[in-house]
N, C-alpha and C positions, 0 to 999 in steps of 0.2 A: 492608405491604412492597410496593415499584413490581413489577411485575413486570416480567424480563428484558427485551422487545421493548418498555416506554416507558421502560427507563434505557439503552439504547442510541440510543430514539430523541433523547435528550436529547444525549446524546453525539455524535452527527450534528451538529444544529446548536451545538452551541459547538465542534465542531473545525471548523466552518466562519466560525467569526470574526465571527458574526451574533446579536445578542440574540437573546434567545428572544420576548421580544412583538413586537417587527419580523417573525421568523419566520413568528411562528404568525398574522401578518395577512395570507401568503400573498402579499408584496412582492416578493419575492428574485425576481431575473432567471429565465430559465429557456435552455438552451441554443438556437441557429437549430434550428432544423427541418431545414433545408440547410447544409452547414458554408459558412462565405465565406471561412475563414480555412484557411492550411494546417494540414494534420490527418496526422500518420502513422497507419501502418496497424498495429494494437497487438493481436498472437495470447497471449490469457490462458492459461496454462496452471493447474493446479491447487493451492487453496491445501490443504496436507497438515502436521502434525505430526512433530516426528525429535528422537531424542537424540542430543547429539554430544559430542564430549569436549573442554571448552573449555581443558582447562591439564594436558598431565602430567609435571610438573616434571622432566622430564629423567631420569626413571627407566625402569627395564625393568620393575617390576612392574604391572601394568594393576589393582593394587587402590588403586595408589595416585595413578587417574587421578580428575578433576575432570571431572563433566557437567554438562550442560543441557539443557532441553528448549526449542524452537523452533517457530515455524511459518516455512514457506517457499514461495515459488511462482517459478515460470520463468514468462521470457515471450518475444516474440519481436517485436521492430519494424523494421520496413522503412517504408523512406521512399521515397513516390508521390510528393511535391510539386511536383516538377520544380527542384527546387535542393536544397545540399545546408544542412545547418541541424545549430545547435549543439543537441547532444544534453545535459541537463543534466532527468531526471526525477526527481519524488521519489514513494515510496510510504510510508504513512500509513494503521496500522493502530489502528482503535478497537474496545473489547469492551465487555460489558455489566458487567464489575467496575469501570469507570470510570478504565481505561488509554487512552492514545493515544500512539505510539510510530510514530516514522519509522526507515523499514526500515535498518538497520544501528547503530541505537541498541544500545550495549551491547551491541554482536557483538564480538569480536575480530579480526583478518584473519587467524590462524593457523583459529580456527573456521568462517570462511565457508571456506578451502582445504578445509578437511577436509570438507565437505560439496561443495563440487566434487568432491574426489574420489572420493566416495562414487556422486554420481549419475552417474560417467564420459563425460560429457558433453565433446567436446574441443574445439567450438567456444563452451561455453559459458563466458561471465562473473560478474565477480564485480560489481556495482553500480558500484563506483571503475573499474574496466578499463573497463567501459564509457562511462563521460564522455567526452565530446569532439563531434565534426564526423560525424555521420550522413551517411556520401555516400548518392547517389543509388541506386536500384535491388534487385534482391532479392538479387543477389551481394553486396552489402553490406550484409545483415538482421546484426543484433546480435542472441543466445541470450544472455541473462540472467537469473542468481539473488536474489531479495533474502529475508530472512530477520529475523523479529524477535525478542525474548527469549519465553518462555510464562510466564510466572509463575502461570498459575494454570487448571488443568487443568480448570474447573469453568465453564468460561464455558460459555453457550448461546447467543451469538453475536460474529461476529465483521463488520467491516465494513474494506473495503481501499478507500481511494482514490490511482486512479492520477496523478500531474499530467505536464504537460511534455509529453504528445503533440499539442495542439493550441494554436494559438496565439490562439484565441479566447478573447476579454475584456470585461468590461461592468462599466461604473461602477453602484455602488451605493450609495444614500445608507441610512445607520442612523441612530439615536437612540444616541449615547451614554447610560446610565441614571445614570452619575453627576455628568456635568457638563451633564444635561438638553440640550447640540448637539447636531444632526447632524453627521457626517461621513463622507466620500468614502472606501467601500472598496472594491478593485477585486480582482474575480472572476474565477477561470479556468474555463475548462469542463477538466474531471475526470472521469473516470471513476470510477464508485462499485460497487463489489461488496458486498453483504450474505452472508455466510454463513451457516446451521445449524447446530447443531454442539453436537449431541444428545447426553446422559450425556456421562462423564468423559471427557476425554479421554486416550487411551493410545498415547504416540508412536512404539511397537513395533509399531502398526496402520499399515501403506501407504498405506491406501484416503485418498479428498481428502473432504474437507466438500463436500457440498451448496451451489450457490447457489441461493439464496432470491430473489434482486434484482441484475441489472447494468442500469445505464443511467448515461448522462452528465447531469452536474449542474454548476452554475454556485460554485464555492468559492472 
């Protein structure tokens, strides 16, 4: 049996769209050292577990409500660039069960409200409210939620990558493995969080997961 940390490592490189022997020859771009490209300034808040009540058919009795379990995390972007830029990120969570799921997959918008209202937050958003034109400045930072389904309370790790903050990109050549070409795929710098995320998980517990690993990577 693989053990957890080499079936998530697997899962890394195929959510980034790169064979695995191209991979593992240690080819893949890697981010500047210096950014050259505009970069917003992106405050991670924590990723934590919640149950929420995804459907209660329009009754008064709360036994005959419908839940789920979630992971969630807020963050907070302010844009330094010196202009203002179309705001359009995505977040993209992988586990070591061998899921990858972008943030509002199989959420409802009636369940992300209720989870805004939960965290009483009134300047913060929902993923969708937040699209758009990033103006300039810190009076204009965006507070935002995103939130994926849990199906399985047994993970022992998780990995988040963030895209859309930075506009830097680098052409990558692969080996296709079935039609023996290469071909031109192009890369964003990402940021990438690994989590821990020790014993079951129980989403009546507050406390956030552990990170194990943040740095930016070329996806």
């Amino acid at each position: 049996m693989d053990h957890p940390r080499s079936r998530i490592r697997t899962i890394v490189l195929l959510g980034c769209g790169l064979p695995l022997a191209a991979a593992s020859m240690g080819m893949a771009p890697e981010p500047d050292p210096i950014p050259r490209r505009w970069e917003l300034e992106l405050d991670l808040g924590s990723l934590r577990a919640i149950t929420l009540v995804t459907d209660d058919r329009g009754t008064q009795d709360p036994g005959d409500d419908l839940t789920g379990d979630f992971l969630y995390l807020t963050y907070r972007v302010t844009n330094y660039t010196g202009r203002d830029l179309f705001f359009a990120p995505t977040f993209t969570l992988a586990n070591d069960a061998g899921q990858i799921l972008r943030s509002g997959q199989g959420v409802s918008p009636d369940t992300t409200q209720r989870l805004l209202g939960m965290l009483n937050r009134p300047f913060l958003e929902s993923e969708f409210e937040a699209l758009g034109v990033l103006h300039q400045g810190p009076e204009n930072a965006k507070d935002v939620v995103v939130l994926w389904p849990l199906h399985d309370r047994t993970i022992d790790e998780a990995v988040v990558y963030a895209a859309g903050f930075s506009g830097e990109a680098k052409s990558y050549q692969t080996l296709d493995p079935e039609s023996g070409e290469y071909r031109l795929e192009t890369l964003r710098k990402t940021l990438m969080m690994r989590y821990s995320i020790p014993g079951e998980i129980d989403p009546s517990v507050p406390y956030p997961f552990d990170v194990a690993e943040e740095r930016w990577v070329m996806r």
